[in-house]
C-alpha beads as a LAMMPS data file, in Angstrom:
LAMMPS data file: protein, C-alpha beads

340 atoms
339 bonds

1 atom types
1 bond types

-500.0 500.0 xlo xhi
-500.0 500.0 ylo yhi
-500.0 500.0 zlo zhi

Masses

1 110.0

Atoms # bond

1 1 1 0.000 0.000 0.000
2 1 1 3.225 2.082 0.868
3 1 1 4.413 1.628 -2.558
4 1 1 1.509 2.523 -4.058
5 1 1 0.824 5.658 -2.208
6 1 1 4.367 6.684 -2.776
7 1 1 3.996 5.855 -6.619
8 1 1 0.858 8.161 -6.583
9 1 1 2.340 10.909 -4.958
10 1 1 5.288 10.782 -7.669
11 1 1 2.732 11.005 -10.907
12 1 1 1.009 13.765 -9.385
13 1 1 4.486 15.542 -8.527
14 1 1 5.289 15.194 -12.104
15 1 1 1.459 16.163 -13.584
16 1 1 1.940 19.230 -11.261
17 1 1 5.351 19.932 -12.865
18 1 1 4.749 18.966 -16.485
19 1 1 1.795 21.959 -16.026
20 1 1 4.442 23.873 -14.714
21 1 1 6.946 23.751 -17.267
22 1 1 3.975 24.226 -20.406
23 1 1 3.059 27.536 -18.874
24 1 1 6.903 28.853 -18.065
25 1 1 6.770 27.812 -22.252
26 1 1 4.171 30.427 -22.982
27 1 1 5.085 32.796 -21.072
28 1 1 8.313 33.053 -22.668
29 1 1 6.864 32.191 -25.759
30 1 1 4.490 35.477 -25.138
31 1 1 7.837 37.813 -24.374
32 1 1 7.033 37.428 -20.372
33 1 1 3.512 38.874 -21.400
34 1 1 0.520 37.702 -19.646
35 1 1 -1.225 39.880 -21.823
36 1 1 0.073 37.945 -24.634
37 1 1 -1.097 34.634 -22.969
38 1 1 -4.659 35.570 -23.405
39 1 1 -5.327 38.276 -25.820
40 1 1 -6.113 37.306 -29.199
41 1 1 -7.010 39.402 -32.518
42 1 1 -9.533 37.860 -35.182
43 1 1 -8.950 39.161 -38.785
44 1 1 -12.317 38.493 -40.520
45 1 1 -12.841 38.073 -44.116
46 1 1 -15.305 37.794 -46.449
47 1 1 -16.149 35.715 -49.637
48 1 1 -18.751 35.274 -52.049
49 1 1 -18.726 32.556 -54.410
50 1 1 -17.907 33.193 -58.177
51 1 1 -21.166 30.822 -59.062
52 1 1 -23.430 28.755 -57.181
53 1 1 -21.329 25.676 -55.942
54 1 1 -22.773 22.165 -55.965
55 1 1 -20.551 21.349 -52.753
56 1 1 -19.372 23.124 -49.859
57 1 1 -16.389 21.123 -47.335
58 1 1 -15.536 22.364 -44.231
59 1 1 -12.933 20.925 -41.810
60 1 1 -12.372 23.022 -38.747
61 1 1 -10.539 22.697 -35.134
62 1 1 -11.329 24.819 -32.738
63 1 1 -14.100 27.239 -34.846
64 1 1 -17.808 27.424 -34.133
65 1 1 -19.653 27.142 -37.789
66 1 1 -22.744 28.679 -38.144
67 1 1 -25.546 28.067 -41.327
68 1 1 -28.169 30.629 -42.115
69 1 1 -30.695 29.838 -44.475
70 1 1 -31.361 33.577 -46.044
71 1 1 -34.565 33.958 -48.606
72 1 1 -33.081 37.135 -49.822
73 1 1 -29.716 35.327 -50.829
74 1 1 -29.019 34.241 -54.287
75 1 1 -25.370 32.959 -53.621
76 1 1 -23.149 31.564 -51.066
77 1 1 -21.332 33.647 -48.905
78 1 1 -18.796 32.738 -46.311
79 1 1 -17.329 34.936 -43.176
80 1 1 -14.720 33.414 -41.803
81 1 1 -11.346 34.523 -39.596
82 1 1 -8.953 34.156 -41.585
83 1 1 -6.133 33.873 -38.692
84 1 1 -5.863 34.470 -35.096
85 1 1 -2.945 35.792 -33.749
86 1 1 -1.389 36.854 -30.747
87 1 1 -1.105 40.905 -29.291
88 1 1 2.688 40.529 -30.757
89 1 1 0.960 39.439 -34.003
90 1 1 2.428 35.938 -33.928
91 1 1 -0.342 33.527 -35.628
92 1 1 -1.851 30.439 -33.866
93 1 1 -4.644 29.785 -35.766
94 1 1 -5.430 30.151 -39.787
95 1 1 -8.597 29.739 -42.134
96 1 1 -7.752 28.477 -45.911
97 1 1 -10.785 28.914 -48.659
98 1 1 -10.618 27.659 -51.769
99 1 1 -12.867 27.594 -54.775
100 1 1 -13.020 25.896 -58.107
101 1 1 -14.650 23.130 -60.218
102 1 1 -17.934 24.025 -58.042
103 1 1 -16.565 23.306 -54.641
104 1 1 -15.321 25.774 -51.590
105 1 1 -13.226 24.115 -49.176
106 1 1 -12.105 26.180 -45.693
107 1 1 -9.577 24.142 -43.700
108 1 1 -8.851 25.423 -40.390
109 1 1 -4.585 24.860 -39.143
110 1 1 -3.173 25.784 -35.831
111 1 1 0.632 25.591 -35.098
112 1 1 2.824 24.636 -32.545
113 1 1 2.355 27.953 -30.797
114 1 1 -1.502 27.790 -30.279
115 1 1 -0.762 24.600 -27.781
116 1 1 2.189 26.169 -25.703
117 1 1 -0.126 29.541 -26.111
118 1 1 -3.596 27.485 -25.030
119 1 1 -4.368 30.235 -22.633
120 1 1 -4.601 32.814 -25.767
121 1 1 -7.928 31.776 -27.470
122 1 1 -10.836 33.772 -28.646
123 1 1 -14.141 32.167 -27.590
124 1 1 -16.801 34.026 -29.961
125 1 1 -14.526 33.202 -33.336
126 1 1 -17.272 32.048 -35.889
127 1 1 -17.067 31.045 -39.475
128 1 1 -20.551 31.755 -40.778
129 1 1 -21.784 30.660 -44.187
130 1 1 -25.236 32.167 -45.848
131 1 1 -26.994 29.983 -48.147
132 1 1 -30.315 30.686 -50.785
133 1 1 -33.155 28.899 -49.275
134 1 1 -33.028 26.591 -51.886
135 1 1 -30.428 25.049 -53.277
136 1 1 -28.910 21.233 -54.649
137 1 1 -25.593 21.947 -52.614
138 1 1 -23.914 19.116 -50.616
139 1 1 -22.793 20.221 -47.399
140 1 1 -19.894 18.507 -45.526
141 1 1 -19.296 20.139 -42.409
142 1 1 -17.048 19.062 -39.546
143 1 1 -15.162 20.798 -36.482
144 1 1 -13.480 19.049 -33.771
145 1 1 -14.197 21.033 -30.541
146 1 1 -16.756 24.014 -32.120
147 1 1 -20.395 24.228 -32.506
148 1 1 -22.553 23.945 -35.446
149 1 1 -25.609 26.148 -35.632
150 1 1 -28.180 26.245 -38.346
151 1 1 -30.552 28.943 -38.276
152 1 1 -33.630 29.496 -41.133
153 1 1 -35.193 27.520 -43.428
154 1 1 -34.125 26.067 -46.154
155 1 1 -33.525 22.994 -48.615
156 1 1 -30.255 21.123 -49.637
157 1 1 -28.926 18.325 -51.414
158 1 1 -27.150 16.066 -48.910
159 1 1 -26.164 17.611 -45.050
160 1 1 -23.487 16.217 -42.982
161 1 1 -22.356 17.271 -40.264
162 1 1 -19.661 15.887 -37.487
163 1 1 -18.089 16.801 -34.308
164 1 1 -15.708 15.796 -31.831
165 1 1 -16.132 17.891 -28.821
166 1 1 -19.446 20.320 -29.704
167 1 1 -23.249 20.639 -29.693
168 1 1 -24.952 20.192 -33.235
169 1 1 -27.924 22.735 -32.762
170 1 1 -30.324 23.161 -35.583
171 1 1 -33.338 23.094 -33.179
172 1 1 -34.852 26.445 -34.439
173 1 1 -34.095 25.478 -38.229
174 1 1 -36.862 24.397 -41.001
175 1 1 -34.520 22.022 -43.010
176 1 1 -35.118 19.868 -46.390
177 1 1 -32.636 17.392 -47.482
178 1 1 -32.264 14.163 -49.519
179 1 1 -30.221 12.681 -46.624
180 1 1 -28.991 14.260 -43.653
181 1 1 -26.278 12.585 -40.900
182 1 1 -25.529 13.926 -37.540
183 1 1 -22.149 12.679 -35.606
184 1 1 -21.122 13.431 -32.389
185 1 1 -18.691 11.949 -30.324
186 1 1 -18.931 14.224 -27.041
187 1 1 -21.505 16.752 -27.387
188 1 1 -25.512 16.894 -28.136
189 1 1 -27.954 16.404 -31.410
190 1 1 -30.730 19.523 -31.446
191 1 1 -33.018 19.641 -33.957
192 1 1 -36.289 21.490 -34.915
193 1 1 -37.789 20.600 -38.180
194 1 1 -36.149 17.934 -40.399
195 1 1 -37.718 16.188 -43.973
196 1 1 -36.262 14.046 -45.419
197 1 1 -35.556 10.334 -47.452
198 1 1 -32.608 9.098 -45.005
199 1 1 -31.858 10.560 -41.772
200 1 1 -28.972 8.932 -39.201
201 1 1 -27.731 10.380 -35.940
202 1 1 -25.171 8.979 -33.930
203 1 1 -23.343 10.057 -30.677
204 1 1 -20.738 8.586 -28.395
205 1 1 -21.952 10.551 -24.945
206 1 1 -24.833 12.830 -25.638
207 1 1 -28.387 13.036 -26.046
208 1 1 -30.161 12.937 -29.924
209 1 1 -33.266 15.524 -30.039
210 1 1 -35.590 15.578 -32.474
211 1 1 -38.391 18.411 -32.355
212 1 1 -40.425 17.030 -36.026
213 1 1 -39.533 14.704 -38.388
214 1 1 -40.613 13.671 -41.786
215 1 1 -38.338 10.955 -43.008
216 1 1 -38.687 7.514 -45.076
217 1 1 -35.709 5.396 -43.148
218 1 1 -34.280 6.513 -39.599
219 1 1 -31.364 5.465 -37.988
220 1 1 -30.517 6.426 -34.554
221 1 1 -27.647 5.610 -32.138
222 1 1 -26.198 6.491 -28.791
223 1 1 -23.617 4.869 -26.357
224 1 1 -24.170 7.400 -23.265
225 1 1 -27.478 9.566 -24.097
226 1 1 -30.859 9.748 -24.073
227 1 1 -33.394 10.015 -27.363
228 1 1 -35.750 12.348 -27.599
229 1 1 -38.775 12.826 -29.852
230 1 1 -41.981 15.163 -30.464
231 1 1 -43.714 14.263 -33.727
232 1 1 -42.247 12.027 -36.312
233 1 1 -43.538 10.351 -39.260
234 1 1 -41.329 7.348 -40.653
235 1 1 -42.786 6.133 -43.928
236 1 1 -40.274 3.156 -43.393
237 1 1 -38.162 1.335 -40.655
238 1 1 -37.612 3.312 -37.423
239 1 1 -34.017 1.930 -36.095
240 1 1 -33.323 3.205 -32.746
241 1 1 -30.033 1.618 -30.706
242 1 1 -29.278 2.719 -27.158
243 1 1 -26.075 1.286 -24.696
244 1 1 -27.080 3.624 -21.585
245 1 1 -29.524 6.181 -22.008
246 1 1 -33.544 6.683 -22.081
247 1 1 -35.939 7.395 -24.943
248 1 1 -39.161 9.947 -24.656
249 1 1 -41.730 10.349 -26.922
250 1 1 -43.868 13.218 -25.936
251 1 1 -45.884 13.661 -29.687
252 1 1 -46.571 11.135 -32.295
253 1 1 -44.761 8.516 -34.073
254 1 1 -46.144 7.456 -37.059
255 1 1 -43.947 4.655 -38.460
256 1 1 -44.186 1.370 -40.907
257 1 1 -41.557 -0.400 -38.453
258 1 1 -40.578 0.393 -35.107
259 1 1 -37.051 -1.144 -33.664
260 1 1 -35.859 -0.702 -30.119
261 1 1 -32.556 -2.190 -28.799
262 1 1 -31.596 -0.797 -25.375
263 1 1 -29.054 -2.143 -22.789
264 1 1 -29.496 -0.212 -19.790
265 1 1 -32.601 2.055 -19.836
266 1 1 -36.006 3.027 -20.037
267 1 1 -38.336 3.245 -23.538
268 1 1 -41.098 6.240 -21.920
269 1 1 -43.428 6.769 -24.626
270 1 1 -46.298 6.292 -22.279
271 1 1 -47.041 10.086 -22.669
272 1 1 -47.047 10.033 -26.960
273 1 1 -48.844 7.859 -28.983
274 1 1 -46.496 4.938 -31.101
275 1 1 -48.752 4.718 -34.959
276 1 1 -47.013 1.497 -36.333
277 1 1 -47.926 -1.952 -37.869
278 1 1 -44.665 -3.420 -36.491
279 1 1 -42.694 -2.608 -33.412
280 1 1 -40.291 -4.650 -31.637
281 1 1 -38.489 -3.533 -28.427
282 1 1 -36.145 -5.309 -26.563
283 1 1 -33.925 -4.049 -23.329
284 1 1 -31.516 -5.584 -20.637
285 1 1 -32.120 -3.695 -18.083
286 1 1 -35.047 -0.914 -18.309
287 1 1 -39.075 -0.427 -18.055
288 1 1 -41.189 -0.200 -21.260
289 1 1 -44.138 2.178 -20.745
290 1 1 -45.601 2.522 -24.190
291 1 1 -49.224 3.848 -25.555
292 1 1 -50.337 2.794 -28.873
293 1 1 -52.502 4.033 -31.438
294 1 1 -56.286 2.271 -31.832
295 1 1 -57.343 -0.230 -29.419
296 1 1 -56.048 -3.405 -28.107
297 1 1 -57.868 -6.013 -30.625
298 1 1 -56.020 -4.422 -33.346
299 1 1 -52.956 -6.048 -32.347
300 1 1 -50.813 -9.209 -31.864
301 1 1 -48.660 -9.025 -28.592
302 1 1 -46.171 -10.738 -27.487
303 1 1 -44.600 -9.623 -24.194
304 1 1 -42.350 -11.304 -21.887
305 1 1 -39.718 -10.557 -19.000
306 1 1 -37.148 -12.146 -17.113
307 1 1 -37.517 -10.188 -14.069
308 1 1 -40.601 -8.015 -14.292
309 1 1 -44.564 -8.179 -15.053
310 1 1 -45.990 -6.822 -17.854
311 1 1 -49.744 -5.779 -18.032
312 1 1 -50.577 -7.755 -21.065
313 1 1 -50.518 -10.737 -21.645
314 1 1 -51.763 -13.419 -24.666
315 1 1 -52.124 -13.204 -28.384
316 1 1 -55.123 -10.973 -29.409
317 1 1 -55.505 -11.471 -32.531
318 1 1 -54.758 -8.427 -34.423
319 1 1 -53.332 -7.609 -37.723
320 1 1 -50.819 -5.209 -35.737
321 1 1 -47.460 -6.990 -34.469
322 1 1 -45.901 -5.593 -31.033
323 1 1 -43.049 -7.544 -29.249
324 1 1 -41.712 -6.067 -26.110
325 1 1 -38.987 -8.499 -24.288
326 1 1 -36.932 -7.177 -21.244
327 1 1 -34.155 -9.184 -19.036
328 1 1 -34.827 -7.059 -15.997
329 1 1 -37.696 -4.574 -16.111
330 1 1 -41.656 -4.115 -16.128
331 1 1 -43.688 -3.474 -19.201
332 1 1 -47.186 -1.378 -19.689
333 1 1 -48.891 -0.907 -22.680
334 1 1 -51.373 1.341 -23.166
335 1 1 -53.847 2.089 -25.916
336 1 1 -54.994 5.514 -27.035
337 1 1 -58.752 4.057 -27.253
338 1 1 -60.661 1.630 -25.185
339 1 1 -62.203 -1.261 -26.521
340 1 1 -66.327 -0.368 -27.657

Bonds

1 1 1 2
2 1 2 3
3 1 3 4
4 1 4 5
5 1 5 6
6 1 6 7
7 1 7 8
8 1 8 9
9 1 9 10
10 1 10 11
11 1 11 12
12 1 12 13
13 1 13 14
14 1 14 15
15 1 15 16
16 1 16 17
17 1 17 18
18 1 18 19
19 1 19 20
20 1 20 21
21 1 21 22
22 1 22 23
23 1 23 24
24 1 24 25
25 1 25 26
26 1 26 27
27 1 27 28
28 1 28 29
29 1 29 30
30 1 30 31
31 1 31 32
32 1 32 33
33 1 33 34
34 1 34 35
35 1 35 36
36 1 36 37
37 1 37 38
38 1 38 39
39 1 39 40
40 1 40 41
41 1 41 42
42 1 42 43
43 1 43 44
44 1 44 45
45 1 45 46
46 1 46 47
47 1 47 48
48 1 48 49
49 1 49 50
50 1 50 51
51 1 51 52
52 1 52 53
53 1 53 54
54 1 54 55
55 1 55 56
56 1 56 57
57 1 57 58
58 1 58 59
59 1 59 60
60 1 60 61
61 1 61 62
62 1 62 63
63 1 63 64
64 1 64 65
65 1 65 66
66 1 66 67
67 1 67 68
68 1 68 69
69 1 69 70
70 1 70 71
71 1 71 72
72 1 72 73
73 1 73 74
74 1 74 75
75 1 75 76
76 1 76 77
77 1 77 78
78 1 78 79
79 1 79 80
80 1 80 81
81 1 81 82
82 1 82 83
83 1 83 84
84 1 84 85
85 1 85 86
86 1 86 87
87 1 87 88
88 1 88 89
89 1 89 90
90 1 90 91
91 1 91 92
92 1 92 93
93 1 93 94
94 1 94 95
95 1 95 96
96 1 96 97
97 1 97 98
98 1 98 99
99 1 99 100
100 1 100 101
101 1 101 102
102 1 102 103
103 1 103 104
104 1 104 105
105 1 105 106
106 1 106 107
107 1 107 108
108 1 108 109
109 1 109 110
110 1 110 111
111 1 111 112
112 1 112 113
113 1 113 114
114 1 114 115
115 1 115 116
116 1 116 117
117 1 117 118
118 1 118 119
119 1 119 120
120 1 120 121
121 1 121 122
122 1 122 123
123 1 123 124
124 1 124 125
125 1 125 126
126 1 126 127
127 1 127 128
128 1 128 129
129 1 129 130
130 1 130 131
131 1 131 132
132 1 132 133
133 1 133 134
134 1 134 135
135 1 135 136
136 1 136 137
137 1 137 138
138 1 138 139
139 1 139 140
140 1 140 141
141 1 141 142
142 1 142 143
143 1 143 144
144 1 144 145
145 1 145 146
146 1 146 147
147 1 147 148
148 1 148 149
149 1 149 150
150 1 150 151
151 1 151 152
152 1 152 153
153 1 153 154
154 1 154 155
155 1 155 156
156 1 156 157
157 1 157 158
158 1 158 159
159 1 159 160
160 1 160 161
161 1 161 162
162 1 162 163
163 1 163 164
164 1 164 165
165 1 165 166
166 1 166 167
167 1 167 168
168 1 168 169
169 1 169 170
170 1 170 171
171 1 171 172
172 1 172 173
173 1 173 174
174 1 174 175
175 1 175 176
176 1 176 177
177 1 177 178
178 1 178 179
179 1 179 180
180 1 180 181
181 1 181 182
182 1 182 183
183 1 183 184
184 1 184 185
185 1 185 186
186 1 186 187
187 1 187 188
188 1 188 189
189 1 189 190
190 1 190 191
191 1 191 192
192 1 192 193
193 1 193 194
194 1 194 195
195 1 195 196
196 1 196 197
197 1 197 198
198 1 198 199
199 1 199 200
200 1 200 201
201 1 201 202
202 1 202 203
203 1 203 204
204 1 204 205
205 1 205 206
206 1 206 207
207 1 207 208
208 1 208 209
209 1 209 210
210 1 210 211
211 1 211 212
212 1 212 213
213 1 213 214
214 1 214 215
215 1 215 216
216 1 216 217
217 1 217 218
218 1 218 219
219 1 219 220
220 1 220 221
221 1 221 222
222 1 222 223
223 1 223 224
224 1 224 225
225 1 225 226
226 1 226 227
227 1 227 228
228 1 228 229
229 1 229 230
230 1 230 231
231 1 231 232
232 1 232 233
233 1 233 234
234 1 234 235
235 1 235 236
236 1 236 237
237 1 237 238
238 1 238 239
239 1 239 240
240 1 240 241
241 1 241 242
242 1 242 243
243 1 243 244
244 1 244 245
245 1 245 246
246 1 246 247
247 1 247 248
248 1 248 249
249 1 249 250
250 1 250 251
251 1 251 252
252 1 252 253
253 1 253 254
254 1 254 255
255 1 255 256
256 1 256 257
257 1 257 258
258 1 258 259
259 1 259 260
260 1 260 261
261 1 261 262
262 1 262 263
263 1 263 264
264 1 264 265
265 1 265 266
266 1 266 267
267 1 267 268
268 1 268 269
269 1 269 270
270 1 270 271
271 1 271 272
272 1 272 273
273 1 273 274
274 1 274 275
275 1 275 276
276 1 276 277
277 1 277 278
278 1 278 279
279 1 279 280
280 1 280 281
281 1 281 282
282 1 282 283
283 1 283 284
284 1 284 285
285 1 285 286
286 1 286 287
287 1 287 288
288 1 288 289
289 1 289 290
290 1 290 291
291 1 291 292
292 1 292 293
293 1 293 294
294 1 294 295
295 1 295 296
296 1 296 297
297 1 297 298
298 1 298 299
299 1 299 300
300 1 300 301
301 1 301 302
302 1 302 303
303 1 303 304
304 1 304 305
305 1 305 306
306 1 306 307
307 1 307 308
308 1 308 309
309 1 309 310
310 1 310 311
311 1 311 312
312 1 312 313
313 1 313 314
314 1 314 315
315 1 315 316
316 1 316 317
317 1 317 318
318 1 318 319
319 1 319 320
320 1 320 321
321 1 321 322
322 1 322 323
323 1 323 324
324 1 324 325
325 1 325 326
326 1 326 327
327 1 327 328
328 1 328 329
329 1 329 330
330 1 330 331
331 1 331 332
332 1 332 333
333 1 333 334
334 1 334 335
335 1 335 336
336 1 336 337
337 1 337 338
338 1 338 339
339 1 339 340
């Protein structure tokens, strides 16, 4: 126990050291400036694009990206810092665009500098890109530990967007897309209004949010987050996979198949209503509370639990098909009309 005690007390000697020696770094990096160490200057430019492009690529590191959907706009436009440097004017961070053969491209850099200097960053740095309302553009976007916003509404071809560290927020946004994917690895999924053919979300440890959707196939997945819906219509399968995390329904969901795998959880849709001629749900460890659309004779359940009750039980006959299975939890289905 000695040893290990004594072993402790050494790596935290050195953590506590190893900070010591990055900031001694930037200070004399920053010319013994504290001032240096924190101040930053942001030198904004702007672009508009020669034509309208058919993609648009973004890679970014430590910028927030914003979308705005503008009715008045009949190009694409892009405001972006083109580098951030130091009060001694020594860069940390720079913004590339390119255009041609009907793509822009901004790729964000930092150098060596912007780690010793980590103390010097400017927290409100945005690129921001205005789009026509309608458009056929692809949009690629990705930043590592910024934001993405979308604000407005508007149509495009393909949207997809992906972040390491950063919220995805598009929850006061109309959008229209052919497909749209959402990737998060630390960081939340917000969205307002979403149509369209293929939609697929996916985080490592945050919650998906869904305000309205109109989609034909969705796809949803979380390790460490909950899943959360108000209306959505699925023309076709409804995929939803959770490790640890909940999922609320507090609208309808209108759907030709409904799939449920949880590990460790609850599915609450007790307080919406679940539309669907299929649905299959299945948990380890977690309560189903579920209401469903019509009344009980229009369905064929199957229910079972390891360690649990469940309110129904026996085949009824229906055209409907719902099977609910849990390892250790209680199930309760409920029906949005009673039986005449």
């Amino acid at each position: 126990m000695k040893k290990l005690l004594k072993l402790i007390a050494l790596i935290s000697l050195g953590a506590i050291l190893l900070g010591g020696v990055v900031f001694l770094c930037g200070f004399i990096a920053a010319g013994g400036s504290f001032k240096e160490m924190t101040a930053t200057t942001l030198n904004y430019k702007t672009h508009t694009a020669a034509e309208l492009p058919t993609d648009v690529a973004v890679k970014l590191a430590a910028t927030d990206l914003e979308i705005v959907f503008d009715e008045n706009a009949t190009g694409v436009t892009v405001k972006y810092p083109e580098t951030e440097t130091t009060a001694r004017g020594k860069m940390l961070r720079s913004i590339t665009l390119t255009e041609g053969s009907g793509k822009i491209t901004l790729t964000e850099k930092t150098n060596f500098l912007s780690h010793i200097l980590f103390f010097a960053y400017s927290y409100d740095k945005k690129v921001t890109i205005t789009l026509p309302k309608e458009s056929d553009i692809n949009l690629n976007l990705s930043t590592n530990t910024g934001y993405i916003t979308i604000k407005g509404e508007g149509r495009v071809k393909n949207l997809t967007l992906k972040t390491d560290t950063g919220d995805i927020s598009a929850k006061d946004a109309v959008i229209t897309a052919d497909t749209a994917d959402f990737e998060v690895d630390t960081g939340k999924v917000s969205v307002g209004t979403l149509n369209a053919t293929a939609l697929k979300a996916e985080t490592d440890t945050g919650d998906l949010s869904f305000s309205k959707i109109n989609v034909t196939f969705f796809e949803a997945e979380t390790d460490t987050g909950d899943l959360r819906f108000g209306d959505a219509t699925v023309s076709g399968t409804m995929k939803v996979s959770v490790d640890t995390g909940e999922i609320y329904l507090t609208g309808r969901l209108t759907a030709a198949n409904v799939i449920i795998d949880m590990d460790t959880g609850d599915v609450r849709m007790k307080d919406g209503v679940v539309d669907a001629d299929k649905i299959t749900v299945e948990t380890d460890t977690g309560d189903v509370f579920m209401t469903l659309s019509g009344v009980v004779t229009d369905y064929s359940v199957i229910t079972h639990s390891d360690t649990g009750d469940s309110n129904l039980k026996g085949n009824f006959g229906g055209s409907r098909e719902v099977r609910v299975t849990t390892d250790t939890g209680d199930i309760r289905i409920y029906f949005e009309q009673q039986n005449p």
